[in-house]
C-alpha positions in Angstrom: -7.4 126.1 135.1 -4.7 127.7 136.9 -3.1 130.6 135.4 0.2 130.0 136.0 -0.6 126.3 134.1 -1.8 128.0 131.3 1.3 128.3 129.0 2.5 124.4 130.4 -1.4 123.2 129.0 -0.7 125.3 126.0 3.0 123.5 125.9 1.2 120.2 125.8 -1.5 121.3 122.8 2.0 122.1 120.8 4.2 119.2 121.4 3.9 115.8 119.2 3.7 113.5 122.2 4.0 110.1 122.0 1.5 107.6 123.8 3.7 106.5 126.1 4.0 109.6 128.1 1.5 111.9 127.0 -1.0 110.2 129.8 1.4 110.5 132.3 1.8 114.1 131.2 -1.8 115.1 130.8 -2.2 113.6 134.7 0.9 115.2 135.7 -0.8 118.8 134.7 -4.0 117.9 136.0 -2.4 117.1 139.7 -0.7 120.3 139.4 -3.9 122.1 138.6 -5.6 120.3 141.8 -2.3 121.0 143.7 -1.8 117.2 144.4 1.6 117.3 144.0 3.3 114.3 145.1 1.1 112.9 142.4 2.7 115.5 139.7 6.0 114.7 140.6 5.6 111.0 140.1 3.6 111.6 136.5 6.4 114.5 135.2 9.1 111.7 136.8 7.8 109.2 134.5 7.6 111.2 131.6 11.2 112.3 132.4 12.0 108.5 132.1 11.2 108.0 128.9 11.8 111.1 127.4 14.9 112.7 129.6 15.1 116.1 127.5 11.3 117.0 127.9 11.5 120.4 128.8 8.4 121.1 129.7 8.0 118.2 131.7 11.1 119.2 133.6 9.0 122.7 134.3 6.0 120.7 135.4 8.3 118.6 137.7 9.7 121.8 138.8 6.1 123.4 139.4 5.4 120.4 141.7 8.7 120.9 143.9 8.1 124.5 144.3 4.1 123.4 145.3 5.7 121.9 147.7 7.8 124.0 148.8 10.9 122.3 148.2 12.6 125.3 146.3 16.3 124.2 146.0 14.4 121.2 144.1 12.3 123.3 141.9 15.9 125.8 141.2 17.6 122.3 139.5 14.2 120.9 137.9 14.4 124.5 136.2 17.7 124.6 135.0 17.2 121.1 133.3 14.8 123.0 131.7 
């Protein structure tokens, strides 16, 4: 695994998540890991749907911008944070 996804895997281990987005989430990390990030962005998106104050999901979203290069993006994804 990536090291900068280690504390975000370590997040997920720690945070009671419910079934409805904790797939999306596990995915979500795993495309970050494999740098498919348009792929991240939609799994942390969907988590983001149903649970809007997800921190760490707002950092994996963020993670995917910056992948991508899209830093102004990332900046906001990070302050939701």
């Amino acid at each position: 695994m990536n090291r900068s996804l280690v504390p975000l895997a370590a997040l997920l281990v720690l945070l009671p998540a419910p079934s409805s987005w904790a797939d999306d989430f596990k995915r979500g990390c795993e495309a970050l890991d494999n740098k498919h990030y348009d792929l991240a962005l939609a799994c942390f998106s969907a988590v983001l749907r149903e649970d809007p104050k997800n921190q760490t999901a707002w950092t994996g979203r963020g993670l995917a911008y910056y992948g991508k290069k899209e830093y102004d993006k990332a900046i906001k994804d990070y302050g939701e944070a």
